[in-house]
C-alpha positions in Angstrom: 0.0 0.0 0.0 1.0 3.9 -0.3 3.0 4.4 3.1 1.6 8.6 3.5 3.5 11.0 4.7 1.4 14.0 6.7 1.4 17.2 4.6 2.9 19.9 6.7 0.3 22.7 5.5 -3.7 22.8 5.6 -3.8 21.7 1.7 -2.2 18.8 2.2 -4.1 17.4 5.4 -7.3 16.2 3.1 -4.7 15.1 0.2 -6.3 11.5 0.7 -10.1 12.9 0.2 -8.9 15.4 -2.4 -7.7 12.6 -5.1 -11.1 11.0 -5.1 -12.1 11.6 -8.7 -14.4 14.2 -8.2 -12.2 16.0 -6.2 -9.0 16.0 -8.2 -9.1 19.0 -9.7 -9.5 20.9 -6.4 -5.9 19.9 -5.8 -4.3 21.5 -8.7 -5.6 25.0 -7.4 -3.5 24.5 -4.3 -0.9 22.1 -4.9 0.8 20.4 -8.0 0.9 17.1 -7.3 3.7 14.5 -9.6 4.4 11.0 -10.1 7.6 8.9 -11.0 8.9 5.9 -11.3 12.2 5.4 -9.4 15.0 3.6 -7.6 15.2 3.3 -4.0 18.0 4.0 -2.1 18.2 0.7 -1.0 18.3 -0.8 -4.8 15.0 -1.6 -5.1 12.4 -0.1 -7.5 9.3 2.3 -6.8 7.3 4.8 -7.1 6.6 8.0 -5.7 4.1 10.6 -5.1 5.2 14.5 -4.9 3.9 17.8 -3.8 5.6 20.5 -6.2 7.9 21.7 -3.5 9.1 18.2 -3.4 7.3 17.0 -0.8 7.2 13.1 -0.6 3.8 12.4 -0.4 3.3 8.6 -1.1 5.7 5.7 -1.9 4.9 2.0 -3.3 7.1 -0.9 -4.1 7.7 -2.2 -7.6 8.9 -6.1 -8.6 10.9 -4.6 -11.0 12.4 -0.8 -12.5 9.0 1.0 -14.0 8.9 3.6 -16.5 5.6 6.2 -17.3 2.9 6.1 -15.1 -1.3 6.8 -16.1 -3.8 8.5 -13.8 -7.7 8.6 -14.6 -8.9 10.7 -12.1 -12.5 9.5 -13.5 -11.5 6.0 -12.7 -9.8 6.7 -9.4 -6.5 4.9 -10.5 -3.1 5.1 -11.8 -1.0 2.7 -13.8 2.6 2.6 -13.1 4.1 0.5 -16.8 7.4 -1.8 -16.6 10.1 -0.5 -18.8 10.1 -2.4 -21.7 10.9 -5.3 -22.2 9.1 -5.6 -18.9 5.4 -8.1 -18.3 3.8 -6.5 -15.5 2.1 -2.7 -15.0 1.1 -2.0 -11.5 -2.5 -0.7 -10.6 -2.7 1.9 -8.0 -5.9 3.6 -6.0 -4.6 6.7 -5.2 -6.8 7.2 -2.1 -4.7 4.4 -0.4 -7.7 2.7 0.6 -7.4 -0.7 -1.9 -4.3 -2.7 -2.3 -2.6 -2.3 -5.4 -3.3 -5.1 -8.3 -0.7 -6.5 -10.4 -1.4 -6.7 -14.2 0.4 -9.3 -16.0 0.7 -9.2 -19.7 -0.8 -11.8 -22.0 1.1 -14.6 -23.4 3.6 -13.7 -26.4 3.4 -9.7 -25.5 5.5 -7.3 -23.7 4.7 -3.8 -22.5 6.9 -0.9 -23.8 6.5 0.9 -20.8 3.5 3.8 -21.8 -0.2 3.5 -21.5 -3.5 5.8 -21.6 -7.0 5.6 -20.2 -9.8 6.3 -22.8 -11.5 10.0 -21.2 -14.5 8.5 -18.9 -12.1 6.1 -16.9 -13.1 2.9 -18.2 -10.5 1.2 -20.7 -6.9 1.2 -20.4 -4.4 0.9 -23.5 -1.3 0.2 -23.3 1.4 -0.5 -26.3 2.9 -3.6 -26.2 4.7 -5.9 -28.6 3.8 -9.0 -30.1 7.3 -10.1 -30.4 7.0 -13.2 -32.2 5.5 -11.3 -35.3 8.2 -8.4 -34.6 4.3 -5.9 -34.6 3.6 -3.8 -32.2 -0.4 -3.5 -31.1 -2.0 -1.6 -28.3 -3.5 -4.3 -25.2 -7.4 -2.9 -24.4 -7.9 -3.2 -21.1 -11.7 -3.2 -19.0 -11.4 -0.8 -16.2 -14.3 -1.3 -14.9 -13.4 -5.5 -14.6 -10.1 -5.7 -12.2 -8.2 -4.9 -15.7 -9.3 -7.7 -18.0 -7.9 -7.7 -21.5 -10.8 -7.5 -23.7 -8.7 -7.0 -27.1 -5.8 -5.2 -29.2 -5.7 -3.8 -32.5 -2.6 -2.9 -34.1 0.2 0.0 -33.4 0.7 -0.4 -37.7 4.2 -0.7 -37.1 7.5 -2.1 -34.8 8.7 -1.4 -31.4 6.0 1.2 -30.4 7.1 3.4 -27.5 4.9 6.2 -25.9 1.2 7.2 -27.2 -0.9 10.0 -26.6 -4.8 10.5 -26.9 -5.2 14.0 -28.9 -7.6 16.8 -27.6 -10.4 15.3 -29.9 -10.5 12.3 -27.0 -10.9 10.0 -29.9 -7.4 9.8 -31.6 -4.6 7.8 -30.3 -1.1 9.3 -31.6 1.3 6.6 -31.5 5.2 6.6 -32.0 6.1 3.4 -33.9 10.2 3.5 -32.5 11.1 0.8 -35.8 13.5 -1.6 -33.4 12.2 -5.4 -33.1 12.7 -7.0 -29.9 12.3 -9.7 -28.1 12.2 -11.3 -24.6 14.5 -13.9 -25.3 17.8 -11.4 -26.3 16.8 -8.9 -23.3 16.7 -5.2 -24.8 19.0 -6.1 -27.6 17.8 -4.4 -31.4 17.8 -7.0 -33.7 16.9 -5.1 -36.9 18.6 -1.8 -37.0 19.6 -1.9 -40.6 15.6 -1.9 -41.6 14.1 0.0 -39.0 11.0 1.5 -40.2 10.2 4.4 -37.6 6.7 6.4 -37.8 4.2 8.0 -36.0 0.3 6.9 -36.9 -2.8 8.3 -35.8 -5.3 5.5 -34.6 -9.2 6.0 -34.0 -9.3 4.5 -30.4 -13.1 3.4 -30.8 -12.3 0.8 -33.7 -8.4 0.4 -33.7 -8.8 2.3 -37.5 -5.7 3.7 -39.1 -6.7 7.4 -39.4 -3.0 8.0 -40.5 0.7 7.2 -40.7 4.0 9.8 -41.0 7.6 8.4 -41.6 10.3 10.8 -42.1 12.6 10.4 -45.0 13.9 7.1 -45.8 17.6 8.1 -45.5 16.5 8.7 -41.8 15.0 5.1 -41.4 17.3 4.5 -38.3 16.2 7.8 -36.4 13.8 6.1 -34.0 10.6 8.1 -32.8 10.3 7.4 -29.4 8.7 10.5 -27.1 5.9 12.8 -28.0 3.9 15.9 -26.4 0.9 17.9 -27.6 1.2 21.9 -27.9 -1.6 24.8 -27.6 -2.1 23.9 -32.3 -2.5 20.4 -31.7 1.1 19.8 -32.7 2.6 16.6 -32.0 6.0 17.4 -31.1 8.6 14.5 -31.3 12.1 13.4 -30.0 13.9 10.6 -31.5 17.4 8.1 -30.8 19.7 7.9 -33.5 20.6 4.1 -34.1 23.2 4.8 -36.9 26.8 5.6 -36.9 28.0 7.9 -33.7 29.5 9.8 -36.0 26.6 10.9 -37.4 24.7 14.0 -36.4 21.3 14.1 -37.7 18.5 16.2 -36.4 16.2 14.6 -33.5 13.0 16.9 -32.8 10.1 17.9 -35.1 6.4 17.7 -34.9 3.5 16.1 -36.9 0.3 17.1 -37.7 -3.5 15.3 -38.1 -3.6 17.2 -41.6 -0.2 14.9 -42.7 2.4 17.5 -42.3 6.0 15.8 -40.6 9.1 18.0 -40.2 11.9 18.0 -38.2 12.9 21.5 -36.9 16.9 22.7 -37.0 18.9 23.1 -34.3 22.2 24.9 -33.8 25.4 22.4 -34.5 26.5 23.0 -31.1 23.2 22.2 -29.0 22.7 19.2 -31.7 26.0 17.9 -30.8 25.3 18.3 -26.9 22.4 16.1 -27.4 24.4 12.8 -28.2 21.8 11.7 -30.8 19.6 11.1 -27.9 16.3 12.7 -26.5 14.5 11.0 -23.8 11.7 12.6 -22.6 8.7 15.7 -24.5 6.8 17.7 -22.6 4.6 20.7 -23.3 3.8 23.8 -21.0 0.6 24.3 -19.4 -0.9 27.0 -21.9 0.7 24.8 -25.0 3.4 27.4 -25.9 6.5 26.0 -25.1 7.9 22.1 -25.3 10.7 21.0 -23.3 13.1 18.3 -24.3 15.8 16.0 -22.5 19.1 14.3 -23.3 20.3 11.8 -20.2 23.1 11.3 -22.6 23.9 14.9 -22.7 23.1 16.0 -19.3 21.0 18.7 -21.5 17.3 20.3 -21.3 16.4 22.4 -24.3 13.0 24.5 -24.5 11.2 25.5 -27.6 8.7 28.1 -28.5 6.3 25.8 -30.0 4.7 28.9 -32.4 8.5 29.9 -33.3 10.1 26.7 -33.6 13.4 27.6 -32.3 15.1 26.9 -29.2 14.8 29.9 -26.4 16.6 28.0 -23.6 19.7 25.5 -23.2 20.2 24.1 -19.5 22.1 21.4 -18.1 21.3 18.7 -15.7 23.5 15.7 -15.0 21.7 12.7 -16.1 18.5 15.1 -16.7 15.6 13.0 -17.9 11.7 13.4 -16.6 9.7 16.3 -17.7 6.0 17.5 -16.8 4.9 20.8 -16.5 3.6 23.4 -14.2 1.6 26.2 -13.7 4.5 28.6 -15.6 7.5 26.4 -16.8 8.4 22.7 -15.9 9.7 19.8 -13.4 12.5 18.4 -14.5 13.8 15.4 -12.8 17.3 12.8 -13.0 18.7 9.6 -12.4 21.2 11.1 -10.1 18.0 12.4 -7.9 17.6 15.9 -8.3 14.5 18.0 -9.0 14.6 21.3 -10.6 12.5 24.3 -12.1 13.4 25.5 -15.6 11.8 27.6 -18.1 10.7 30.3 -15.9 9.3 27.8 -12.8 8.8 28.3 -9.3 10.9 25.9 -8.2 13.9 25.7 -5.9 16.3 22.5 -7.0 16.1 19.6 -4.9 18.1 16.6 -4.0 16.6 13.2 -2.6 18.0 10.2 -1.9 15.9 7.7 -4.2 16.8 8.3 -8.2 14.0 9.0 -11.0 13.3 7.2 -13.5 12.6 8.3 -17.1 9.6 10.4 -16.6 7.3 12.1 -14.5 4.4 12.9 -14.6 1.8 15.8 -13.4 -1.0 14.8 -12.1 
């Protein structure tokens, strides 16, 4: 269960009543409230619940390293998803009042770590792989029925990483990475030569392709991995090169619903600083500005979305998870540390558990 901590101010002593569903949104009007997966100090794996002074609100135990976490608040749950190649996503009630249910998944699939709840709380996707047929498809999951898989459809492509349901609540945005995997050879990629990256656009009430974007074929091995939405419905993307190191190609754009894919130029030197690596997208609050993250290049980078240029270059050591708040955004690190960037109102922090890939504001 989620051992609580006692808020030290008068918003945080009903923080168990205030995350019923109804109630969630009361909390964002007095405190931010974030969720990562992470490493104890101990060497086990968690997660953890924050206030956004970086207060430690709740903590639960994991059997193994988790990645992106899911919160309904109309279902009254989170999902906390194994990194890929990883079999098991854990099911949280953030009230604390139910134990927290283990979701295995199905025979011949893995989970890549990112899931979504359809808008009224009562499905759960999540992208998997059905790594015998190298495909990736998205497991549909009954809410309402302790979790049970009720179906897939397909991901119309390899290895897919995160996805997103657009503003419309009926799209699913989807970033197809390209890399086959399997169980069998751990997180080895066993078809880099012929990756086939590409984000589609999926109708979430049929499992319909509504459409597909791949970048140009001499960019085949630029994997599409991380995605946010801005304030035009943008889908901003960050990708891992898989080619040569000595190669320097670009690793951010956005794509559109109307079919429009483009990559967006950075300077030589930020490029560079990037180490063909981005790991996590997020967009602001009001949709103006999207934030990106290089572990491998200790660097945070922040757009304005309208402009398309960077306005920002920070550095954090190991610098991964990003979320907004009310005027800039969380950044977190697998060295522990918490910081405000992009005009936040955050001090920097230092605990002694480490984050995990992402976090998420909830």
């Amino acid at each position: 269960m989620w051992q609580r901590r006692a808020f030290l101010k008068s918003a945080g002593a009903g923080f168990i009543a205030s995350l019923m569903p109804r109630q969630l949104l009361a909390i964002e009007s007095n405190d931010l409230v974030f969720a990562s997966a992470i490493e104890t100090a101990s060497g086990g794996y968690g997660a953890v619940l924050l206030g956004e002074r970086g207060d430690v609100i709740s903590t639960i135990d994991l059997p193994d390293r988790g990645h992106d976490i899911t919160v309904s608040r109309e279902a009254g749950r989170g999902v906390v998803f194994a990194r890929q190649p990883g079999t098991f996503a854990l099911i949280f009630d953030a009230s604390g009042r139910e134990a927290p249910q283990t979701l295995t998944s199905a025979e011949g699939r893995h989970f890549f770590g990112h899931g979504v709840f359809s808008p009224d709380g009562r499905l759960l996707y999540a992208t998997e792989s059905d790594f015998e047929a190298a495909r990736g498809v998205i497991g549909v999951y009954d809410a309402t029925d302790r979790y049970r898989r009720v179906g897939e459809f397909p991901t119309f492509g390899t290895g897919p990483h995160e996805m997103l349901l657009m503003p419309d609540g009926i799209t699913f945005v989807v970033a197809n990475g390209g890399i086959e995997t399997h169980p069998d050879y751990g997180r080895a990629e066993l078809n880099l030569d012929t990756m086939d990256p590409s984000i589609a656009f999926i109708d979430r009430r049929d499992g319909a392709l509504v459409g597909q974007l791949r970048l140009d074929a001499g960019l085949h091995q630029l994997s599409i991995r991380h995605m946010a939405v801005d304030g035009r419905d943008r889908v901003w993307f960050g990708c891992q090169y898989k080619g040569s190191p000595s190669d320097t190609p670009q690793l951010v754009g956005y794509a559109t619903m109307d079919g429009d894919i483009r990559l967006v130029e950075l300077p030589p030197a930020t490029l560079g600083d990037l180490r063909n690596y981005v790991g996590s997208v997020a967009a602001s609050a009001d949709g103006n500005l999207v934030a990106l993250s290089s572990p491998e290049g200790d660097l945070l980078v922040t757009f304005d979305a309208e402009q398309q240029r960077p306005v920002l270059i920070e550095t954090l050591r190991n610098g991964c998870g990003l979320a907004p708040d009310r005027t800039g955004f969380l950044a977190t690190s697998g060295k522990g540390a918490m910081v405000g960037i992009a005009g936040a109102e955050r001090q920097s922090r230092q605990f002694d558990f480490l984050f995990d890939n992402h976090i998420l504001r909830i």
